[in-house]
ROMAR-890732 format. One record per residue: x, y, z of N, C-alpha, C, O, CB in turn. Coordinates in steps of 0.2 Angstrom, whole numbers, padded with zeros to 4 digits, always signed. Each point is the difference from the previous one (the first is absolute). Glycine has a CB too. Layout:
# ROMAR-890732
XYZXYZXYZXYZXYZ...
END
This chain:
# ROMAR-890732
-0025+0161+0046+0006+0000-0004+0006-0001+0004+0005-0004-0001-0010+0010-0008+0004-0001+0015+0007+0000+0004+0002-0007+0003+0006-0002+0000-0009+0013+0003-0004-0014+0000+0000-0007+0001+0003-0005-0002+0004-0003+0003-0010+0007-0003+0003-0005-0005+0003-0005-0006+0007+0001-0002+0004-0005+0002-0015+0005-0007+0014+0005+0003+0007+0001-0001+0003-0004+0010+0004-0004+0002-0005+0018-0014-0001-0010+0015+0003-0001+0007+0000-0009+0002+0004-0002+0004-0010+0016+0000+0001-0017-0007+0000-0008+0000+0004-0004-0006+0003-0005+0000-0016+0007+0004+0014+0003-0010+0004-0003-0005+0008+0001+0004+0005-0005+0001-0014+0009-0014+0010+0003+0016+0007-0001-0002+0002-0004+0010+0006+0000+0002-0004+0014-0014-0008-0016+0014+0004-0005+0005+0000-0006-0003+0004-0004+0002-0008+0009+0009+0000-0006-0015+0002-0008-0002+0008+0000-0005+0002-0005-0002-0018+0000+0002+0018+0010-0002+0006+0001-0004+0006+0000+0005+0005-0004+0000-0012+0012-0009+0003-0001+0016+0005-0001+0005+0003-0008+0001+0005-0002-0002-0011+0013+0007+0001-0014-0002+0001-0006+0001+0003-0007-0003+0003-0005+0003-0009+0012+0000+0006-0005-0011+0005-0004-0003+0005+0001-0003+0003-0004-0004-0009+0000+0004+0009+0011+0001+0007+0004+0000+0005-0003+0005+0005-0003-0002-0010+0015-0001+0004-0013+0009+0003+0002+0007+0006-0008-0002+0007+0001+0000-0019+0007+0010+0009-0014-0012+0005-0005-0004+0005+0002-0002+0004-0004+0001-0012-0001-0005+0010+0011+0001+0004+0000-0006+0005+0004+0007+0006-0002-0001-0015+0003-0013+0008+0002+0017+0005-0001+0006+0001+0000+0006+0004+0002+0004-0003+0001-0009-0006-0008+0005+0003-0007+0004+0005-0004-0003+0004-0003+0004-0013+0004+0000+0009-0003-0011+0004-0005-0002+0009+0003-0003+0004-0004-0001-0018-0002-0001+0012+0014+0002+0007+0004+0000+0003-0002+0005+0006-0003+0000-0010+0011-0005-0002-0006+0011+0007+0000+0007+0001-0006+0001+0006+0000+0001-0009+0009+0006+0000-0016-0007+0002-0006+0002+0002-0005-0003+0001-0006+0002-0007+0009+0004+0008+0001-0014+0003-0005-0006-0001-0003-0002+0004-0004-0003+0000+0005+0004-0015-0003-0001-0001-0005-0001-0002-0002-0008-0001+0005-0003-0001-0005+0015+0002-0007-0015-0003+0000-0006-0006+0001-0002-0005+0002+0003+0011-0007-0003-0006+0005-0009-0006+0002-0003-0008-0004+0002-0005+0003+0001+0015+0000-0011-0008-0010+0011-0007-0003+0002-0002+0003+0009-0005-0001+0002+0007-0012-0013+0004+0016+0016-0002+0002+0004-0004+0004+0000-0005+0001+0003+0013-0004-0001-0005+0008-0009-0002+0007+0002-0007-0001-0004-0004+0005+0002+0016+0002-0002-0015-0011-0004-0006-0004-0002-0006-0001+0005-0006+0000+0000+0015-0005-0008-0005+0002+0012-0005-0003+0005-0003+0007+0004-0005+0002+0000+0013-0015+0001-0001+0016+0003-0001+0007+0002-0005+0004-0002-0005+0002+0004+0015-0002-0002-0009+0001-0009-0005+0005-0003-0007-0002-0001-0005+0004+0001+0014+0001-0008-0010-0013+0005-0009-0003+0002+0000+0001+0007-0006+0002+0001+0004-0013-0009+0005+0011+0013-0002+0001+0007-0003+0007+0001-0005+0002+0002+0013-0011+0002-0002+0013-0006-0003+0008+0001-0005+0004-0005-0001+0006+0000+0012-0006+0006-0014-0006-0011-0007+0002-0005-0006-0002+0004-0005+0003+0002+0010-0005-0015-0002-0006+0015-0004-0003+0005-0002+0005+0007-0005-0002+0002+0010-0011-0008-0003+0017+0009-0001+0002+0005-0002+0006-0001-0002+0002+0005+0008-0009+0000-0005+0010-0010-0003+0007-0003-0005+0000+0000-0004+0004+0004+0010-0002-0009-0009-0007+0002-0009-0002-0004-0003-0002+0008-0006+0003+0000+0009-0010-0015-0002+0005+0018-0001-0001+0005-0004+0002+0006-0005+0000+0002+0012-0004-0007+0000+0008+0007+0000+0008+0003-0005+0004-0002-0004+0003+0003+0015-0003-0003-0011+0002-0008-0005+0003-0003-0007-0002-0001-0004+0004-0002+0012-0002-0003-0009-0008+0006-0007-0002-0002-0004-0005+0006-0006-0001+0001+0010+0002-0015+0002-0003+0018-0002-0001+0007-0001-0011-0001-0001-0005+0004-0009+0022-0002+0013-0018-0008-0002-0006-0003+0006-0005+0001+0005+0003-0002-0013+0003-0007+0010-0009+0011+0005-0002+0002+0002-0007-0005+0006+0000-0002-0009+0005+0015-0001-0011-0014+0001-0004-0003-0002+0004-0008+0003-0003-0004-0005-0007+0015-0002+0015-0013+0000+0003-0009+0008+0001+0001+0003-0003-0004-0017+0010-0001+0017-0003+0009+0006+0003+0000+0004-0006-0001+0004+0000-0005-0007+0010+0011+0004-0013-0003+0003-0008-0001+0001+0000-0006+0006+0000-0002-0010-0007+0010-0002+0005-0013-0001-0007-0006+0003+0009-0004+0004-0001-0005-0019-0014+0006+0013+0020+0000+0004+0006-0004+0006+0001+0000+0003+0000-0006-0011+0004+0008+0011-0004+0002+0006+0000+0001+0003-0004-0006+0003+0002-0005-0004+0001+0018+0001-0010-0010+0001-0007-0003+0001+0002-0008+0005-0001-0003-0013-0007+0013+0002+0010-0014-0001+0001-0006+0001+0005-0004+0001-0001-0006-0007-0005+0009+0008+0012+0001+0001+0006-0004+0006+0001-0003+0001+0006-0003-0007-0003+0009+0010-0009-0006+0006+0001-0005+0001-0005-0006+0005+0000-0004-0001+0006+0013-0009-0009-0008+0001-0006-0004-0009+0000-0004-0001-0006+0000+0012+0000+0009-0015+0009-0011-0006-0001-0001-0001-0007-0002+0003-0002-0004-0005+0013+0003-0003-0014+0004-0002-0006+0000+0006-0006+0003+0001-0005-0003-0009+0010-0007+0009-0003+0012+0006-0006+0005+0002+0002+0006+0002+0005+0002+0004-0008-0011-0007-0002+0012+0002+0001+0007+0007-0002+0004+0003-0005+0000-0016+0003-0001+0016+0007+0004+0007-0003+0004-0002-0002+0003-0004+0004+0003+0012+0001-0003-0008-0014+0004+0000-0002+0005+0006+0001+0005-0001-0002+0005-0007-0005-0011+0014+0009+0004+0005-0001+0003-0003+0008+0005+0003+0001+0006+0008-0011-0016-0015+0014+0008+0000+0009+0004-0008-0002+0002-0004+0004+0000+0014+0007-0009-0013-0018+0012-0007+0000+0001+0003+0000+0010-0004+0004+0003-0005-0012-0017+0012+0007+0017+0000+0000+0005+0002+0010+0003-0003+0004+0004+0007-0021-0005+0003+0017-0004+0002+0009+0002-0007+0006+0000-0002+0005+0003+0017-0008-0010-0018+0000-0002-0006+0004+0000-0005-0001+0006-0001+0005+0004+0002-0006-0015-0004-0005+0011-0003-0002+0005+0001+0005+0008-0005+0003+0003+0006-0015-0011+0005+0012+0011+0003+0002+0006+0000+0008+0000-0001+0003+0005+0007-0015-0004-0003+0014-0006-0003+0009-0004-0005+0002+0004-0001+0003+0005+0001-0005-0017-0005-0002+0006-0006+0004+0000-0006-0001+0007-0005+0003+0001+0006-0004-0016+0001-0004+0018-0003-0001+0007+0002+0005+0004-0003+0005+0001+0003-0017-0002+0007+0012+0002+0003+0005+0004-0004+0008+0001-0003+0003+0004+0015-0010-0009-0011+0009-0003+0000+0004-0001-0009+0006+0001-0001+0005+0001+0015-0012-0009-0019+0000+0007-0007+0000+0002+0002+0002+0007-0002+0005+0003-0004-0013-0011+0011+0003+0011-0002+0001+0010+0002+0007+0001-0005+0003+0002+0009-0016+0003+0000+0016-0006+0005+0006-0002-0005+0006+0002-0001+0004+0004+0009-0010-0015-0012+0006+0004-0006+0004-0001-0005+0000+0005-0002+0005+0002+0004-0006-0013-0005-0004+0013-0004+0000+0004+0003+0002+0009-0004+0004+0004+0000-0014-0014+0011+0007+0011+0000+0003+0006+0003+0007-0001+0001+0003+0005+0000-0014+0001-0001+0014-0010+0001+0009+0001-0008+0001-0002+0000+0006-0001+0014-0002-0003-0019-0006+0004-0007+0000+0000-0002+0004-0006-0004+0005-0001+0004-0006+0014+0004-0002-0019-0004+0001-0005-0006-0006-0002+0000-0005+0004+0009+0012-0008-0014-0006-0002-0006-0002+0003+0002+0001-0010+0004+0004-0003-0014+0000+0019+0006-0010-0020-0002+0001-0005-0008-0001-0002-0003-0004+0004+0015+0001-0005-0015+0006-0004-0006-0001-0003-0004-0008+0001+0002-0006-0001+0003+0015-0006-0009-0007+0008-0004-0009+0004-0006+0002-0005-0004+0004+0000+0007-0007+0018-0002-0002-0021-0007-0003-0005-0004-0005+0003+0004-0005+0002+0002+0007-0014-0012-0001+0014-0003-0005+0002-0004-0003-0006-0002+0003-0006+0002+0002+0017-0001-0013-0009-0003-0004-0007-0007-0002+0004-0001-0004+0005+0013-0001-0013-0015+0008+0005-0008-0003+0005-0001-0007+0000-0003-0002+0005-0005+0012-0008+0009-0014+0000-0001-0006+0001+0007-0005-0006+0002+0003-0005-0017+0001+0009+0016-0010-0002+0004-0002-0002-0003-0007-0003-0001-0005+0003+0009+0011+0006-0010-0006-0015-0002-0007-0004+0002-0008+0001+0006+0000+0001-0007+0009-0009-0003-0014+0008+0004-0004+0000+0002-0003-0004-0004-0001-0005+0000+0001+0010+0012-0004-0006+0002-0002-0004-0002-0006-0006+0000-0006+0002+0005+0011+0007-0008-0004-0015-0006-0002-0004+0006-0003-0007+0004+0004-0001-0017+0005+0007+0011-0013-0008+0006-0001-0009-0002+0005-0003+0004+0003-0003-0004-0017+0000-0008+0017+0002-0003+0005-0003+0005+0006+0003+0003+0004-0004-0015-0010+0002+0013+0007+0009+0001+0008+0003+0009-0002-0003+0003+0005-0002-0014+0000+0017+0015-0011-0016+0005-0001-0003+0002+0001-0005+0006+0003-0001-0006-0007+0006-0005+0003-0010+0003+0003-0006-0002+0005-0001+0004+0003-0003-0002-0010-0001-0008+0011+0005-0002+0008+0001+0006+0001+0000+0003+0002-0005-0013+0001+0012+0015-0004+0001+0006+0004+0001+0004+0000-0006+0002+0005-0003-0002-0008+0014+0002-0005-0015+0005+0000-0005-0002+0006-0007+0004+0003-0004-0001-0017+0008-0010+0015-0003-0001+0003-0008+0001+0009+0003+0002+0005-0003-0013-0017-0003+0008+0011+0013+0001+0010+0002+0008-0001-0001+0003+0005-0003-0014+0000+0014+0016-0010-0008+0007+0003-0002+0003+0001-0005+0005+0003-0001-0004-0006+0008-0004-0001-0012+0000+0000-0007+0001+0008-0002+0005+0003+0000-0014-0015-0001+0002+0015-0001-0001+0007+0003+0004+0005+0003+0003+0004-0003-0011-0009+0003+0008+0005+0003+0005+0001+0006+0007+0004-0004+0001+0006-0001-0005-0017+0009+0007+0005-0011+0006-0001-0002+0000+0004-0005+0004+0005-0001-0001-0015+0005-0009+0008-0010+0000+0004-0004+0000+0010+0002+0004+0004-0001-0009-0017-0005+0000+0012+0008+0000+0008+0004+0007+0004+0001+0002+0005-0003-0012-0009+0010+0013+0001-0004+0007+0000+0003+0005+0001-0005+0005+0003+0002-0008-0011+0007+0003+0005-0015+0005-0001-0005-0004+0005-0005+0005+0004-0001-0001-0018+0003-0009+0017-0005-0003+0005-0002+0002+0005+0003+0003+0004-0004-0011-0009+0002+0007+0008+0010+0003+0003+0003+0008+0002-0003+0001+0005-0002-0010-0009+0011+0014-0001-0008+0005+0002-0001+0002+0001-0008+0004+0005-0002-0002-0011+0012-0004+0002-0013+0003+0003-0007-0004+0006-0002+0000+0000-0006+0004-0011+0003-0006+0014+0005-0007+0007-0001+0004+0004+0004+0001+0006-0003-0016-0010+0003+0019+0004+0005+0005+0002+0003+0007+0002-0003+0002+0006+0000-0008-0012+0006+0007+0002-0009+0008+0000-0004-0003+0003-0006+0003+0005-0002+0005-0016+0006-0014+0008-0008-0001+0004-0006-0001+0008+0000+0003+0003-0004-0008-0013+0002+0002+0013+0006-0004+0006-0001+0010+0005+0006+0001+0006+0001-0023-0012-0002+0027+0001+0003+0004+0004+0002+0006+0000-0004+0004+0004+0002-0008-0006+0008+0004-0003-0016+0002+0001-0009+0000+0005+0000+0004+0004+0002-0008-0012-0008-0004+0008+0004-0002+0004-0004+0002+0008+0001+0003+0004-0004-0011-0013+0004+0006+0010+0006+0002+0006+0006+0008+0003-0003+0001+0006-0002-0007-0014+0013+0010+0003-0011+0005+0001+0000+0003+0001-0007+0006+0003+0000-0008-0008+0010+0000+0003-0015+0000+0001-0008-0005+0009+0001+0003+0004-0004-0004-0022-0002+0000+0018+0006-0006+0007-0001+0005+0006+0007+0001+0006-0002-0018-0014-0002+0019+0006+0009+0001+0006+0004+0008+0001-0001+0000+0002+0006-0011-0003+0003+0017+0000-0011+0006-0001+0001+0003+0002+0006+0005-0002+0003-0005+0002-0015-0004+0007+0015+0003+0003+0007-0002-0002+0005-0005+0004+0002+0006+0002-0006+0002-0011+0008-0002-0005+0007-0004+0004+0003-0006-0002+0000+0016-0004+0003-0009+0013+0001-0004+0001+0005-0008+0004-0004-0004+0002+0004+0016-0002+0006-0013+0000-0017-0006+0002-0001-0003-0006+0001-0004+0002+0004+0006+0008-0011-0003-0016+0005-0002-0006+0000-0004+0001+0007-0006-0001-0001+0015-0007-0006-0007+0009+0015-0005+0002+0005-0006+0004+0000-0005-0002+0003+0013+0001+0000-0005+0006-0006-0002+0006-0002-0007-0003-0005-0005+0004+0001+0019+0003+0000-0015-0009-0004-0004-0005-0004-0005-0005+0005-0005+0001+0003+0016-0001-0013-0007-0004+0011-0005-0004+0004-0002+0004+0008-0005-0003+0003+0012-0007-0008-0005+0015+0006-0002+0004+0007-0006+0004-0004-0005+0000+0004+0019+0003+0003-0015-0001-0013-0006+0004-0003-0005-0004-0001-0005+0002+0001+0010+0006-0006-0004-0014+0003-0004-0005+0000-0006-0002+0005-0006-0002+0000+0016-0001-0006-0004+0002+0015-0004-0003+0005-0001+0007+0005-0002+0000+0006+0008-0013-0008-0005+0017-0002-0003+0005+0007-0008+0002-0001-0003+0005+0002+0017+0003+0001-0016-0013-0007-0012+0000+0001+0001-0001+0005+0005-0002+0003-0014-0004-0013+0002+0008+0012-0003+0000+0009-0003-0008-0002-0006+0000-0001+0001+0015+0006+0009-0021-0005-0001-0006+0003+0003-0005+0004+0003-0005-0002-0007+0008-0005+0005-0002+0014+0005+0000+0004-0001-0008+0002+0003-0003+0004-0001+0017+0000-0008-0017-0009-0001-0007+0003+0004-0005-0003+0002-0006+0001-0013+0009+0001+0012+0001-0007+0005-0003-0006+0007+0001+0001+0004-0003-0003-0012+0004-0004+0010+0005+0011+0009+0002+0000+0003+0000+0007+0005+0004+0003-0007+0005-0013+0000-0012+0012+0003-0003+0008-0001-0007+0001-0003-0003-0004+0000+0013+0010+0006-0014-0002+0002-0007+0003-0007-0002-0001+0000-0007+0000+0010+0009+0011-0018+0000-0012-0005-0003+0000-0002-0004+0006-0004-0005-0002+0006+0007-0010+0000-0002+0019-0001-0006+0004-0008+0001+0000-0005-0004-0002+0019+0003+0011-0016+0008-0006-0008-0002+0000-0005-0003-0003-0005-0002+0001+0007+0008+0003+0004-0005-0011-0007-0003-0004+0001-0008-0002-0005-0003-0002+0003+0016-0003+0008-0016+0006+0003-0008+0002-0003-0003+0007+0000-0006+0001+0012+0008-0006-0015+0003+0008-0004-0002+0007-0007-0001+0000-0003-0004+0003+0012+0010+0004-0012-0002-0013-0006+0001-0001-0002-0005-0007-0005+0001-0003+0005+0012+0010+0004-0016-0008+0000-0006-0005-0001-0007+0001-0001-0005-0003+0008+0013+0000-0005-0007+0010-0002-0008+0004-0010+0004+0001-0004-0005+0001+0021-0001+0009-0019+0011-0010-0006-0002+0004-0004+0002-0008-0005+0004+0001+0007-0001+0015-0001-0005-0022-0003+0000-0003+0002+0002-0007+0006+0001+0000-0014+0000+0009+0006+0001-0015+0002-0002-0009-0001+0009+0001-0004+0004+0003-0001-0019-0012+0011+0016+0006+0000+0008-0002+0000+0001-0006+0003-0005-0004+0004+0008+0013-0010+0004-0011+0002+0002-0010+0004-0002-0003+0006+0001+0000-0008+0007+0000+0000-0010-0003+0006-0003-0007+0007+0005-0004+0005-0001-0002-0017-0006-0003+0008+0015+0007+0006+0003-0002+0004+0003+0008+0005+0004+0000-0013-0001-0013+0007-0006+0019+0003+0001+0002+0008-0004+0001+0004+0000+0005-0015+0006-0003+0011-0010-0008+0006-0005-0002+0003+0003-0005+0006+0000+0000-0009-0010+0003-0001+0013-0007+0002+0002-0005+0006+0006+0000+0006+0000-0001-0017-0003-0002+0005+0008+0007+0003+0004+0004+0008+0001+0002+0003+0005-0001-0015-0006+0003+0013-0005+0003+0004+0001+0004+0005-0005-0004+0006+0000+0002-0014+0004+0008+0005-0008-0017+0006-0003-0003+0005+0007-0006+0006+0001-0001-0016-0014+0001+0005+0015-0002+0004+0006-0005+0004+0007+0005+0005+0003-0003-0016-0005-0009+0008+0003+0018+0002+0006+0003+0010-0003+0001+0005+0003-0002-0020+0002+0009+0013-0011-0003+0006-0004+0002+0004-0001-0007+0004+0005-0002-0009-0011+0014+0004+0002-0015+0004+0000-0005+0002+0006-0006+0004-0002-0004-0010-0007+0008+0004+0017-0003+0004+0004-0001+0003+0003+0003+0003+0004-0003-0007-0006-0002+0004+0003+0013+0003-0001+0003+0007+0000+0003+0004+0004+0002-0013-0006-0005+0009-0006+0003+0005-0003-0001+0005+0000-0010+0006+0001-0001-0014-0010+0013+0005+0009-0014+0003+0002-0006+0002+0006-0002+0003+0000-0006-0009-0008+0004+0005+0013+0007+0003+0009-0003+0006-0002+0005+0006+0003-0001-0019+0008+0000+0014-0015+0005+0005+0002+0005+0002+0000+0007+0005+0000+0003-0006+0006-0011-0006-0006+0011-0004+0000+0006+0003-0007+0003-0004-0003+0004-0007+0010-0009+0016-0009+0005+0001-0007+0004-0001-0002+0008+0000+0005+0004+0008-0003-0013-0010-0008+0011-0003-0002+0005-0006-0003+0002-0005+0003+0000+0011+0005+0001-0006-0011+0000-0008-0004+0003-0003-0004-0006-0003+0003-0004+0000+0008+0013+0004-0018-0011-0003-0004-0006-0005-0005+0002-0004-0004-0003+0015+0007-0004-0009-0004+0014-0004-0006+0003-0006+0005+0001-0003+0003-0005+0011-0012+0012-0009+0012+0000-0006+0003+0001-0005+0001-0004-0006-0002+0001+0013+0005+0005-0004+0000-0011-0006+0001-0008-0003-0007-0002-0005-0002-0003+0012+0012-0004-0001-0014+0008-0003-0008-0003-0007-0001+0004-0005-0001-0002+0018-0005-0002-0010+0006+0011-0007-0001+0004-0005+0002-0001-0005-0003+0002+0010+0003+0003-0006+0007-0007-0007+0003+0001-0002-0002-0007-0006+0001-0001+0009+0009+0009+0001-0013-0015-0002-0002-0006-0004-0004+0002-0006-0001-0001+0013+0004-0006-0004-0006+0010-0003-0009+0001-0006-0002+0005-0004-0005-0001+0017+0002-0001-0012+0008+0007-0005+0000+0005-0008+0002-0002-0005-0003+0001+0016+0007+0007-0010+0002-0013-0007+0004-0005+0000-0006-0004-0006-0002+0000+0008+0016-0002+0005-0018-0001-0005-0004-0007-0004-0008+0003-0004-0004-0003+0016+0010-0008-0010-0006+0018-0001-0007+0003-0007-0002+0000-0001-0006-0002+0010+0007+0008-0013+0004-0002-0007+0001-0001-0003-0002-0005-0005-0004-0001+0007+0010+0008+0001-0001-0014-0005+0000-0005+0000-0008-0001-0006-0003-0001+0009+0015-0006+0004-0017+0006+0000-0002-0003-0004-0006+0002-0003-0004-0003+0012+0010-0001-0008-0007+0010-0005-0003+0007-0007+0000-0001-0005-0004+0002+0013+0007+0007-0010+0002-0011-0008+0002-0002-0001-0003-0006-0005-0004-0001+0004+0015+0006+0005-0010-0010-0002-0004-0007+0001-0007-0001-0002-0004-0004+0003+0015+0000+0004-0011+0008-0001-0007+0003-0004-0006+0000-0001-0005-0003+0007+0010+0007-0009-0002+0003-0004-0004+0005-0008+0002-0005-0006-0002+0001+0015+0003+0014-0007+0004-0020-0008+0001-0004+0001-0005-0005-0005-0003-0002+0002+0018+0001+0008-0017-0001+0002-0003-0007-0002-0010+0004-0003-0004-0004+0017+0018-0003-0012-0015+0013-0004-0005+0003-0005-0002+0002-0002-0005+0001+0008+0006+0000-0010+0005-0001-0005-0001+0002-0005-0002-0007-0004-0005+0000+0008+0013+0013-0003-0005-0018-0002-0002-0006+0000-0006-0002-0005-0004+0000+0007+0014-0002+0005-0013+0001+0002-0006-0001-0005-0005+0004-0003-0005-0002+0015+0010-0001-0013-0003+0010-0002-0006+0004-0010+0003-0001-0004-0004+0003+0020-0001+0008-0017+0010-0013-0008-0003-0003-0002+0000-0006-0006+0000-0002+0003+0003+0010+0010-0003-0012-0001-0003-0008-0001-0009+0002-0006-0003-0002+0015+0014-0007-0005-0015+0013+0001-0006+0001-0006-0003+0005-0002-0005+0001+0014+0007-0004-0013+0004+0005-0009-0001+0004-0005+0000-0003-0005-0003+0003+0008+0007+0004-0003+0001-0015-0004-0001-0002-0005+0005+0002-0006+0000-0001+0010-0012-0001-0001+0017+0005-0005+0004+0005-0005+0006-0004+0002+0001-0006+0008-0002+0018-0015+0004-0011-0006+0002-0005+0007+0009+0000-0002+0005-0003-0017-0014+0008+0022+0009-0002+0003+0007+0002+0008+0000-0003+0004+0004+0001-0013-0003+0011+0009-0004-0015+0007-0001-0003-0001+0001-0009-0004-0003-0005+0009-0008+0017+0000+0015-0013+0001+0004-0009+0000-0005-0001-0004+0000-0005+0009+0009+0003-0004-0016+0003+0004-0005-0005-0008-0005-0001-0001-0004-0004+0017+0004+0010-0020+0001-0002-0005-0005+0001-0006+0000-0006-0003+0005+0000+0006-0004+0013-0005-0006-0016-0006+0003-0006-0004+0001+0004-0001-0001+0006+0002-0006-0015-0004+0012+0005-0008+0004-0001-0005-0005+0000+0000-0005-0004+0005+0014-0003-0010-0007+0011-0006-0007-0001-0005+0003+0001-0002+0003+0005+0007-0013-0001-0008+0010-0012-0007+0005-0001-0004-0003+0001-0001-0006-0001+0003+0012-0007-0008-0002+0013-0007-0005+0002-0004+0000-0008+0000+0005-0004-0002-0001+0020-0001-0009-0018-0006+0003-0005-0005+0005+0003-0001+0001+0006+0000-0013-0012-0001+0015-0001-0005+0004+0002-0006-0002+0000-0002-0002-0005+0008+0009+0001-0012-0007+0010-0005-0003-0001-0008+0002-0007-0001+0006-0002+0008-0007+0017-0010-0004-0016+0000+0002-0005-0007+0004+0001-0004-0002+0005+0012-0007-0011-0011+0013+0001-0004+0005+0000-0007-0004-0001-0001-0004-0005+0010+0013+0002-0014-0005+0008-0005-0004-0001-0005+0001-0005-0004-0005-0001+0007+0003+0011
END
């Protein structure tokens, strides 16, 4: 938990510091625009070790779905920097290895478009199950700091796989399909969570949602093709394929 707050409030850090800069040096609003995508753009960066996600983030987080091209070069120059930064004081981020890299196939292309499909939905479920149940919260408790107090009784079960940054288990996700409820899991813990009060950290959870649900969905995927292509084969092992009764021979 310490974590996560400690990663939320640098990327906050990072797009405050705009606001005076552009005091001391009197500059304008789309200055101070540009400033503040650089210092989100170099936050995310810094934090996640990612230099170009931090870029196209930066770019979009104030405008969902639209991009400033006029702040792609300041973002850009950010969030590089700010990777080199980290690295030469010899921080080190989390290194997922991918055992093997697929080849680029029209099939493995739209896989991709239909898992982001997914994805997004997850993502958008996530958030409004968020704002809903922090309504709600908020209608039922009227006294701010009992709302913690609530969500703190909720998450102190002994499942710590579900109430931290989850990296090991985003690492142990590339090497194969984990339980279905460990999404679950880690979808409802976070999401009340964040909804009692608990502010900080909303990516990281997305990762570990998406990392658990990627597998499943990759498995029932690649099951759901494989059927299709021996219904069309015609193969003796496919649900789809008729039954072919031998006669019974006849008695003598």
């Amino acid at each position: 938990m310490a974590l996560r707050v400690a990663r939320a409030r640098l990327c906050r850090w990072a797009g405050l510091w705009p606001t005076r800069v552009t005091h001391l040096f009197d500059l304008g609003r789309e200055d101070r625009l540009i400033l503040l995508m650089a210092g989100i753009a170099a936050g995310f960066s810094s934090v996640f070790g990612t230099p170009l996600a931090g870029a196209i983030f930066g770019l979009e987080v104030l405008a969902i779905g639209r991009l400033r091209y006029d702040a792609l070069l300041a973002c850009l120059a950010a969030s590089v920097v700010a990777d080199a930064v980290c690295r030469l004081w010899g921080i080190h981020h989390t290194v997922y290895t991918i055992p093997f890299v697929p080849p680029v196939t029209a099939l493995g292309f739209g896989s991709a478009i239909i898992a982001g499909i997914a994805f997004g939905v997850v993502g958008m479920l996530f958030a409004d199950s968020t704002h809903a149940l922090s309504a709600l919260i908020k209608r039922k408790i009227a006294y701010a700091p009992f709302r913690p107090v609530l969500g703190g009784a909720v998450t102190v079960l002994n499942v710590p796989q579900y109430l931290g940054l989850g990296i090991p288990t985003i690492v142990q996700a590339f090497n194969g399909p984990l339980p279905v409820y460990d999404f679950a899991g880690k979808f409802g813990f976070t999401v009340v969570t964040l909804a009692s009060g608990f502010k900080g950290g909303e990516v990281t959870p997305l990762f570990y949602l998406l990392s658990t649900l990627a597998p499943r969905l990759a498995m029932r995927w690649a099951t759901s093709l494989r059927c299709r292509y021996r219904c069309s084969r015609g193969s003796a092992l496919s649900p789809c394929s008729p039954v072919r009764r031998t006669p019974r021979s006849r008695r003598r």
